[in-house]
N, C-alpha and C positions, 0 to 999 in steps of 0.2 A: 475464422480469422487466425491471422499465424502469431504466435506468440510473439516476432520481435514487431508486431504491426499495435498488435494491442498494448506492450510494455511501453511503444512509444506515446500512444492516446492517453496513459496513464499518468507517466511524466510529464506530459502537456497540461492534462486536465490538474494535476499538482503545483504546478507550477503557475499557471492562469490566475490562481488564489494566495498564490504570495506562500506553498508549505517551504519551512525548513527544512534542512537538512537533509533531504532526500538520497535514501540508500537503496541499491539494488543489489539484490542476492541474487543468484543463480543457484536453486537447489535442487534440480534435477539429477544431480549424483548423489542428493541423500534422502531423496521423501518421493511419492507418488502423488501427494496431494494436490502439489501445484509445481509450476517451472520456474519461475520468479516470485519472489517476496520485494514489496516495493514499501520501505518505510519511512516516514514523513513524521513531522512535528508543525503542529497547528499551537500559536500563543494564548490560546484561548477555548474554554469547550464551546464557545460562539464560532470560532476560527475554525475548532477541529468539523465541526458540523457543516458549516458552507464548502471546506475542502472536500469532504465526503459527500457531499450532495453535488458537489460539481462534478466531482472527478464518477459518477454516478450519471450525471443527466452524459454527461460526454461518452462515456462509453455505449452507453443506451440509443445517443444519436450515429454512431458509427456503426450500428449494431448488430454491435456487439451481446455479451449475456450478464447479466449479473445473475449470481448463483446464492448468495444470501448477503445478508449484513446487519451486522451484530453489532450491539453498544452506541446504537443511536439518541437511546436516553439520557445515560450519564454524559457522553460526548466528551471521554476522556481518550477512550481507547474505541476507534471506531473502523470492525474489519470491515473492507468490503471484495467479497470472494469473486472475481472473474472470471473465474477456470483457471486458466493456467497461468495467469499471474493474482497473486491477492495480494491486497492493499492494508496497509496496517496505516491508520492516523490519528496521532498521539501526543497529548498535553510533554511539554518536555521531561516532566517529573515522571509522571509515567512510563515513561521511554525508559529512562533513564533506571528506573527501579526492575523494570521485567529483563533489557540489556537484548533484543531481540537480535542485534545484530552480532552478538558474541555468540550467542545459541547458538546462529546457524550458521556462523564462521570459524567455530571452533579446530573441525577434523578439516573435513575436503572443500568445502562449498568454495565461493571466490566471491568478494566484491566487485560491480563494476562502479565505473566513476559515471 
């Protein structure tokens, strides 16, 4: 699946759930890990959990891969690795303390809207 096929099943599956704020990184000119970082704000760790488990079944139905996914328990901060886009969804406080979007906007990367 091409990266801009699955960034968009990702923002769907985001959005179908009501997340906030949704940011999209383009970090291919600074990491190998992944091509896009796609980060979201869920109002609750009840919130952040259904966004992840949506934005999860949806990927899975277009199928696509999930690769891991991490911080299902606390359900503050909940990655879920795609390949080549991975999903960050996170209590606003959370967000707001780790700054993810300044990390990897700092030097080259770009935001898209």
């Amino acid at each position: 699946m091409k990266t801009e096929q699955l960034q968009k099943i990702v923002i769907d599956a985001l959005e179908e759930l009501k997340a906030e704020e949704i940011h999209v990184i383009d970090v291919r000119d600074n990491t190998t890990i992944t091509d896009i970082m796609v980060i979201a704000s869920g109002n609750s760790t009840r919130h952040v959990k259904s966004i992840a488990d949506n934005l999860i079944l949806r990927v899975k139905e277009e199928r696509g891969h999930i690769i891991g996914v991490e911080g299902e328990k606390e359900a503050e901060w909940i990655l879920v690795d795609c390949g080549d886009v991975v999903a960050h969804v996170m209590l606003p406080s959370v967000r707001d303390f780790y700054a993810l979007e300044k990390l990897w906007t700092m030097e080259h990367t770009k935001v898209n809207p």
